[in-house]
C-alpha positions as protocol buffer text, in pm:
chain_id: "A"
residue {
  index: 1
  type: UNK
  ca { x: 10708 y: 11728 z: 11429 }
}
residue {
  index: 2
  type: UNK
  ca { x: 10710 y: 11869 z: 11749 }
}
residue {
  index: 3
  type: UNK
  ca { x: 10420 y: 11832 z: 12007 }
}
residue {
  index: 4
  type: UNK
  ca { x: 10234 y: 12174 z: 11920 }
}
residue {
  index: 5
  type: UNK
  ca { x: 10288 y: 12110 z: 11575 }
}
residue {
  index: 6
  type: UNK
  ca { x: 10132 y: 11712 z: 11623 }
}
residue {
  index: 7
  type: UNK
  ca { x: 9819 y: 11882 z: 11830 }
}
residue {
  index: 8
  type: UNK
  ca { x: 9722 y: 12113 z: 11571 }
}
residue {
  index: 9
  type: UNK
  ca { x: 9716 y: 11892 z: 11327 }
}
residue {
  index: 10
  type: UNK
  ca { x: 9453 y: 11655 z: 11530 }
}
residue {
  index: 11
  type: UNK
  ca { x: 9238 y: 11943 z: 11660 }
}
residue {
  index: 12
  type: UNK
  ca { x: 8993 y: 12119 z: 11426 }
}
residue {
  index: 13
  type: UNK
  ca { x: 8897 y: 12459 z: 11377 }
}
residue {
  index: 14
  type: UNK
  ca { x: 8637 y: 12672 z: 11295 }
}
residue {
  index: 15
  type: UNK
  ca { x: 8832 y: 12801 z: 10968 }
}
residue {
  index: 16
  type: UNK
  ca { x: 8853 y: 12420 z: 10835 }
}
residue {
  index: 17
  type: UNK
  ca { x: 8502 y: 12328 z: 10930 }
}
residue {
  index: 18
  type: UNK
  ca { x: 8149 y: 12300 z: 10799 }
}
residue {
  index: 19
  type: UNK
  ca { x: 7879 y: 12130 z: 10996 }
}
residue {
  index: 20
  type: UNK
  ca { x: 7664 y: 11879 z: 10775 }
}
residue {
  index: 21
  type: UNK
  ca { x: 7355 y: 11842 z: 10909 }
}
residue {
  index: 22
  type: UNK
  ca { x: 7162 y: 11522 z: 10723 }
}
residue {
  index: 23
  type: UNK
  ca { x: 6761 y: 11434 z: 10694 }
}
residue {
  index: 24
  type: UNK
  ca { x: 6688 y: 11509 z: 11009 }
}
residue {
  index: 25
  type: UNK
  ca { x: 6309 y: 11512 z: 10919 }
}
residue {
  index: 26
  type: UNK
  ca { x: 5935 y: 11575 z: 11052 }
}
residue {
  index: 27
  type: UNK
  ca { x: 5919 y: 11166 z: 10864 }
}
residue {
  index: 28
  type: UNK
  ca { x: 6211 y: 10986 z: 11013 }
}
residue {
  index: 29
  type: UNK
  ca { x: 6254 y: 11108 z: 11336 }
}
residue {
  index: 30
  type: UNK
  ca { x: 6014 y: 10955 z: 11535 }
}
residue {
  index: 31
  type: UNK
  ca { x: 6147 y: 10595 z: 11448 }
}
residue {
  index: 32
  type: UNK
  ca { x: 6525 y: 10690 z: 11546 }
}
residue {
  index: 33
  type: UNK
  ca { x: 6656 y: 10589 z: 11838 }
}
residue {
  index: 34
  type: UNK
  ca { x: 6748 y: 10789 z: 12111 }
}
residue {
  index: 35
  type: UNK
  ca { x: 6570 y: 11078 z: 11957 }
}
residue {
  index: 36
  type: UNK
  ca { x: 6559 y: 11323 z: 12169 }
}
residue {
  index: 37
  type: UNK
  ca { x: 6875 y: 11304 z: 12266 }
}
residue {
  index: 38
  type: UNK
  ca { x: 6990 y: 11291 z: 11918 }
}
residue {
  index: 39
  type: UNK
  ca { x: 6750 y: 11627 z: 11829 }
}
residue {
  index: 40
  type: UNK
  ca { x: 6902 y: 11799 z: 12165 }
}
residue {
  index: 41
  type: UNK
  ca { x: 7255 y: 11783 z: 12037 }
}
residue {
  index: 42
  type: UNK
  ca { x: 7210 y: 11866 z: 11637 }
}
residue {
  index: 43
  type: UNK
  ca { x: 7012 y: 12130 z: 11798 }
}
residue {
  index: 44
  type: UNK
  ca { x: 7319 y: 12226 z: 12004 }
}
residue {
  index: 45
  type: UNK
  ca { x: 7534 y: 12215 z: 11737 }
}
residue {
  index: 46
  type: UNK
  ca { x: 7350 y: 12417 z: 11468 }
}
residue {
  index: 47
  type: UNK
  ca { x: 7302 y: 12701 z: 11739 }
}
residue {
  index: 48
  type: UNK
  ca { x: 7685 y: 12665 z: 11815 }
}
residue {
  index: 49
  type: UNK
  ca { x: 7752 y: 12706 z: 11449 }
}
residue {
  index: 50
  type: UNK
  ca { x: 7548 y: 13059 z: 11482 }
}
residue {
  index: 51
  type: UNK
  ca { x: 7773 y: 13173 z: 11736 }
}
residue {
  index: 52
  type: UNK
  ca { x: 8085 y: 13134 z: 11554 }
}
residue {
  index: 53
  type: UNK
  ca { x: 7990 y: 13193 z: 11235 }
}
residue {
  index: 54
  type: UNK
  ca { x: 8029 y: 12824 z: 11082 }
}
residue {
  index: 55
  type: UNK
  ca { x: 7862 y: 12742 z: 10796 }
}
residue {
  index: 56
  type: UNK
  ca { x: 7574 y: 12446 z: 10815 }
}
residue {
  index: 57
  type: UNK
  ca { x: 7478 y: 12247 z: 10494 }
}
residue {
  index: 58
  type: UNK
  ca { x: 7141 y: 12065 z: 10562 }
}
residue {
  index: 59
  type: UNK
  ca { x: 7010 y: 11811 z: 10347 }
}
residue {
  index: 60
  type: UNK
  ca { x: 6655 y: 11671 z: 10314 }
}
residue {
  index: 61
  type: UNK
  ca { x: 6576 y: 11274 z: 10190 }
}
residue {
  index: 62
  type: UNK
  ca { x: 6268 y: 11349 z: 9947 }
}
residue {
  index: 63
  type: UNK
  ca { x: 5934 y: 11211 z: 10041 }
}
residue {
  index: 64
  type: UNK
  ca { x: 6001 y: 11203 z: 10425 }
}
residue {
  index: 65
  type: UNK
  ca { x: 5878 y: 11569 z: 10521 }
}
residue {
  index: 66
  type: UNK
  ca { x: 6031 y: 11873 z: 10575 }
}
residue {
  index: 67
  type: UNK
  ca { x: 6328 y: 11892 z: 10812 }
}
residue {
  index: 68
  type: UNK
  ca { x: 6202 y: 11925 z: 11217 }
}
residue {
  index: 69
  type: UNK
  ca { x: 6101 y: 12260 z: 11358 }
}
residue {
  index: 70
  type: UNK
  ca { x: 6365 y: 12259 z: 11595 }
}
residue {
  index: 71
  type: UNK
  ca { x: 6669 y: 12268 z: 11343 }
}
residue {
  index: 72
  type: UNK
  ca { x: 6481 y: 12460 z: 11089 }
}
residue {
  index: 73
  type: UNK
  ca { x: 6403 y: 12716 z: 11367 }
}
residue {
  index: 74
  type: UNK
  ca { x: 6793 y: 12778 z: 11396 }
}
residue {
  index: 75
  type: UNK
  ca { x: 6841 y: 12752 z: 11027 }
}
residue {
  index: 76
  type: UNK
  ca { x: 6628 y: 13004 z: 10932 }
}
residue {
  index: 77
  type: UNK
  ca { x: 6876 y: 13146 z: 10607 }
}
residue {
  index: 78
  type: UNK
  ca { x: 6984 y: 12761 z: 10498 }
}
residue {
  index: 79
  type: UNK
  ca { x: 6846 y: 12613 z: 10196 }
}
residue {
  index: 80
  type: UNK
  ca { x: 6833 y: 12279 z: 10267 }
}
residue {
  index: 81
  type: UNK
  ca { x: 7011 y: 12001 z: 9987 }
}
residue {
  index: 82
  type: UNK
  ca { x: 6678 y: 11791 z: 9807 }
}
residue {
  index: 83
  type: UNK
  ca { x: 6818 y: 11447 z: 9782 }
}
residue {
  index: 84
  type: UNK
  ca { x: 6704 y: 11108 z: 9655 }
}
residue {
  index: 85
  type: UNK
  ca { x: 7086 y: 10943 z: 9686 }
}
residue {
  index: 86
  type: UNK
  ca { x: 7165 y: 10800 z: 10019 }
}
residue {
  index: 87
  type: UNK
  ca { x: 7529 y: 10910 z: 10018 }
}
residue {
  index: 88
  type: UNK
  ca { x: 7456 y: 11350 z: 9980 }
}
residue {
  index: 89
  type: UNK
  ca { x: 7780 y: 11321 z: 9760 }
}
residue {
  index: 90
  type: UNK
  ca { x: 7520 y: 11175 z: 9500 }
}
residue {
  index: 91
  type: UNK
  ca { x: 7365 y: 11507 z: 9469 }
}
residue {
  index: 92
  type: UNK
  ca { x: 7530 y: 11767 z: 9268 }
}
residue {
  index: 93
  type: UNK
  ca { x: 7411 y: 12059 z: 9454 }
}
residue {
  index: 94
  type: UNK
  ca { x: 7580 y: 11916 z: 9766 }
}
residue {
  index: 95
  type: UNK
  ca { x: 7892 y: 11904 z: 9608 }
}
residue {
  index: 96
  type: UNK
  ca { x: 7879 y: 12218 z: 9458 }
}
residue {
  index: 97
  type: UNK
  ca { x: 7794 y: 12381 z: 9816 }
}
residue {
  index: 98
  type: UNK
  ca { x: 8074 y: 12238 z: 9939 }
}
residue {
  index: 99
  type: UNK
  ca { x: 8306 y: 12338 z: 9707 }
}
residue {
  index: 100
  type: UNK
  ca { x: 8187 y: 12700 z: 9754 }
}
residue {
  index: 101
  type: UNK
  ca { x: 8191 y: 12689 z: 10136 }
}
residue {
  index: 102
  type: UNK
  ca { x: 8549 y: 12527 z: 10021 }
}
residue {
  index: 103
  type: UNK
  ca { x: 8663 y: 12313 z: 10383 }
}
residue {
  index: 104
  type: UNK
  ca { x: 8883 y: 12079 z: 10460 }
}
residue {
  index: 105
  type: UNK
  ca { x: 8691 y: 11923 z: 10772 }
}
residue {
  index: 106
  type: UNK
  ca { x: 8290 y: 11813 z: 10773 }
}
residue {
  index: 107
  type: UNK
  ca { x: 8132 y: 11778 z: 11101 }
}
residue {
  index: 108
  type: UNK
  ca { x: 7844 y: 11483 z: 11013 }
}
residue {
  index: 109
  type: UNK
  ca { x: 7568 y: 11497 z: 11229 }
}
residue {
  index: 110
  type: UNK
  ca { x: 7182 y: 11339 z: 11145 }
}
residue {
  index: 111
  type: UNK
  ca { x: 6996 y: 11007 z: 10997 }
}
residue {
  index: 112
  type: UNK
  ca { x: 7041 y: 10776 z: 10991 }
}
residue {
  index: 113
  type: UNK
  ca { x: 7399 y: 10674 z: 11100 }
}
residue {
  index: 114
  type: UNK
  ca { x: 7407 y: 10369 z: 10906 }
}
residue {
  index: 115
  type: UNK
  ca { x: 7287 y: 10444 z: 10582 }
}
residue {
  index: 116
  type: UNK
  ca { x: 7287 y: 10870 z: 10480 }
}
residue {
  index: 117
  type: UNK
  ca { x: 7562 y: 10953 z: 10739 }
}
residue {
  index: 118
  type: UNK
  ca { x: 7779 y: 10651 z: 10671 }
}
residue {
  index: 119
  type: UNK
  ca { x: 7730 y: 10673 z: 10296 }
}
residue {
  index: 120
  type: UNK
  ca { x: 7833 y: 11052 z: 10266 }
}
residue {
  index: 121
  type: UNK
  ca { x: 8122 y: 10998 z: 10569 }
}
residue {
  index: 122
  type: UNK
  ca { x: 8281 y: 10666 z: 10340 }
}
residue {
  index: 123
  type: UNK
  ca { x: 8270 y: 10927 z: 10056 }
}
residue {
  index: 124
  type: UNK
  ca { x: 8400 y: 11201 z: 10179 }
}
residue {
  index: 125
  type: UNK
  ca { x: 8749 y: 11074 z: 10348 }
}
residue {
  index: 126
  type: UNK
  ca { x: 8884 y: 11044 z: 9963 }
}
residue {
  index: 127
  type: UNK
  ca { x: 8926 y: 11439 z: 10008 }
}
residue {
  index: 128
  type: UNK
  ca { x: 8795 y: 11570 z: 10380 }
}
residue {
  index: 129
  type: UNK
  ca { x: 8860 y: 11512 z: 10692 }
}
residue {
  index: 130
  type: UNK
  ca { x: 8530 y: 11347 z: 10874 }
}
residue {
  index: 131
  type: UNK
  ca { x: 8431 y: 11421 z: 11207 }
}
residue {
  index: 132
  type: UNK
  ca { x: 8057 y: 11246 z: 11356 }
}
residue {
  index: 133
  type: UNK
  ca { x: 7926 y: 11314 z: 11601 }
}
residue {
  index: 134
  type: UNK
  ca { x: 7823 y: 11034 z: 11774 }
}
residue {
  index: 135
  type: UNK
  ca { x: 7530 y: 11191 z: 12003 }
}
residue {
  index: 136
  type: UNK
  ca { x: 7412 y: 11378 z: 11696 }
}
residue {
  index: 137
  type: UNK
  ca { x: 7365 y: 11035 z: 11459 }
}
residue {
  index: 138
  type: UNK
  ca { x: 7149 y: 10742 z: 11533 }
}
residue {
  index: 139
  type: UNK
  ca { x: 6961 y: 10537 z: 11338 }
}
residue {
  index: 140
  type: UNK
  ca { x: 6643 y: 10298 z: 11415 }
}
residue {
  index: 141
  type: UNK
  ca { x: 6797 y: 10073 z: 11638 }
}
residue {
  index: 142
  type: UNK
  ca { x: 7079 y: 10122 z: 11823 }
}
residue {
  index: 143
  type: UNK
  ca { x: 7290 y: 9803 z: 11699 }
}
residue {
  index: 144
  type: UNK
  ca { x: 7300 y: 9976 z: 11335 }
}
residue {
  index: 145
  type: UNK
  ca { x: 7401 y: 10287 z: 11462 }
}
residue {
  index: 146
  type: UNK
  ca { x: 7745 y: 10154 z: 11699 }
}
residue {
  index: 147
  type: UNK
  ca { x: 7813 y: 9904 z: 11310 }
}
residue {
  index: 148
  type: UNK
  ca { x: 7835 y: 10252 z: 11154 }
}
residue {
  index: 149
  type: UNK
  ca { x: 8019 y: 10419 z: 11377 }
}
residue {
  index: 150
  type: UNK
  ca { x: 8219 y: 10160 z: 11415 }
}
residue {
  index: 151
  type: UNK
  ca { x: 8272 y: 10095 z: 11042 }
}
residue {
  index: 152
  type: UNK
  ca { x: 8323 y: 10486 z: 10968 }
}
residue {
  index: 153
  type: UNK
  ca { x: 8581 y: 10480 z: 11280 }
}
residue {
  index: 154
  type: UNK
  ca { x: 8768 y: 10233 z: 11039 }
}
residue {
  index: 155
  type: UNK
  ca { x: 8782 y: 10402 z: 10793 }
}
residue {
  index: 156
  type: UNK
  ca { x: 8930 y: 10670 z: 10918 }
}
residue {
  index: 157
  type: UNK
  ca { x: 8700 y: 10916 z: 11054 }
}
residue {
  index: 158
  type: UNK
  ca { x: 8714 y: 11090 z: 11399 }
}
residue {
  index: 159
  type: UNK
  ca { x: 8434 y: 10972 z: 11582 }
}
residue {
  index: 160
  type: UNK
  ca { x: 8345 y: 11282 z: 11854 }
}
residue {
  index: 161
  type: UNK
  ca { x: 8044 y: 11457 z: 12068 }
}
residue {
  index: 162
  type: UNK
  ca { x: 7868 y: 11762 z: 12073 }
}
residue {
  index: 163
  type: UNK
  ca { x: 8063 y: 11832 z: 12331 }
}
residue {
  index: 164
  type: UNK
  ca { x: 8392 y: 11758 z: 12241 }
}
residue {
  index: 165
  type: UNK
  ca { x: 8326 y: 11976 z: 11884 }
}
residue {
  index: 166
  type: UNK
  ca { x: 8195 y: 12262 z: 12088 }
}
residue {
  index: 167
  type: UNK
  ca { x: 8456 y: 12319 z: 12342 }
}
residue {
  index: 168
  type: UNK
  ca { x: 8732 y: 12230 z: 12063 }
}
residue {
  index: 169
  type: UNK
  ca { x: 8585 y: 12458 z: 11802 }
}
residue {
  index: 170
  type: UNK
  ca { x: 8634 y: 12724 z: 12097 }
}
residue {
  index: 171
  type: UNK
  ca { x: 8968 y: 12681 z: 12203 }
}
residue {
  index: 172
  type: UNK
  ca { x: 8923 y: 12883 z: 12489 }
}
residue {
  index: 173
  type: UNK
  ca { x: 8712 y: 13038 z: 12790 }
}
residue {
  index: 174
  type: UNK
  ca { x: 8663 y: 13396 z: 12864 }
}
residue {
  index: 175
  type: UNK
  ca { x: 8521 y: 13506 z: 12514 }
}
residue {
  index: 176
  type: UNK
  ca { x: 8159 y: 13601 z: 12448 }
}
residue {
  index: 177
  type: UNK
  ca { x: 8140 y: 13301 z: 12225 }
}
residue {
  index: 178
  type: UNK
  ca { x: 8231 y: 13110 z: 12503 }
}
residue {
  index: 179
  type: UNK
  ca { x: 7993 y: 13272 z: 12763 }
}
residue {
  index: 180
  type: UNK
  ca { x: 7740 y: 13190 z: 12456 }
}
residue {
  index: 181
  type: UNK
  ca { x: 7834 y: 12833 z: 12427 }
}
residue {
  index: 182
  type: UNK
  ca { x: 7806 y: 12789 z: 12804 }
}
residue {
  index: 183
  type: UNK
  ca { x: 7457 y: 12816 z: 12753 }
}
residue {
  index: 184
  type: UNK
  ca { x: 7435 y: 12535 z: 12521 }
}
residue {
  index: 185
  type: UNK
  ca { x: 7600 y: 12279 z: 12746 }
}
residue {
  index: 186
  type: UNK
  ca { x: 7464 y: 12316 z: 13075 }
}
């Protein structure tokens, strides 16, 4: 394999992708830590998905409110997943969106890291590629969130930013898109 060819197949694109966007809800929120910043950059990420056409699946924990303003703002045409499983792989309707949006690559971002994000990442590298977003996921403290990083890292998931998913979803500068994006990371 030559170096092009070894690049590409480490870099993701928007054709392979699908942003997951878990239980970030009205419930949960407030107890996560890091909040804001973690709302800020799922924020970031579901507008970025608007501007290049990526499809978001969004899931909701029953029984801890309606997913935040914010996100649902920019997610206006989403149905969001109803889930009582930790791991969103527990839900058939998950699954079954998935297999229509049909990807090979799921950007995880959401709530919390160490339970609903790790659970669904753990699950999904049997057949995708996992990509988290480690400014996007937290959970209530801060130790449990670097153990599941940590522990998805090991099991073979990319562990990324916002940043680093924006500008590589982009490949390049001069395009509207990327005038768009600009916006979103200054």
């Amino acid at each position: 394999m030559n170096r092009t060819e070894a690049t590409s197949a480490t870099l993701i694109s928007r054709e392979d992708c699908v942003l997951v966007v878990i239980d970030v809800q009205e419930k949960l929120l407030p107890a996560v830590a890091d909040k804001e910043t973690v709302l800020d950059n799922v924020v970031r990420l579901v507008k970025f998905a608007g501007i290049i056409d990526l499809p978001v699946v969004l899931t909701e924990q029953r029984n801890l409110g309606p997913t935040v303003p914010e996100v649902r703002a920019e997610l206006a045409g989403v149905e969001p997943i109803s889930k009582i499983t930790f791991d969103c792989f527990g839900e058939e309707a998950f699954r079954t969106r998935l297999e229509t949006i049909n990807r090979k690559v799921l950007v995880l971002a959401g709530i919390e890291a160490h339970i609903c994000v790790a659970q669904t990442a753990l699950t999904a590298l049997n057949r995708f590629m996992v990509h988290t977003v480690s400014d996007a996921v937290s959970s209530r403290s801060l130790h449990n969130k670097d153990a599941a990083l940590a522990r998805m890292r090991q099991a073979g998931a990319t562990v990324t930013s916002t940043e680093m998913v924006i500008y590589e979803l982009l490949r390049r500068a001069g395009t509207p898109e990327f005038k768009e994006a600009l916006k979103l990371v200054k």
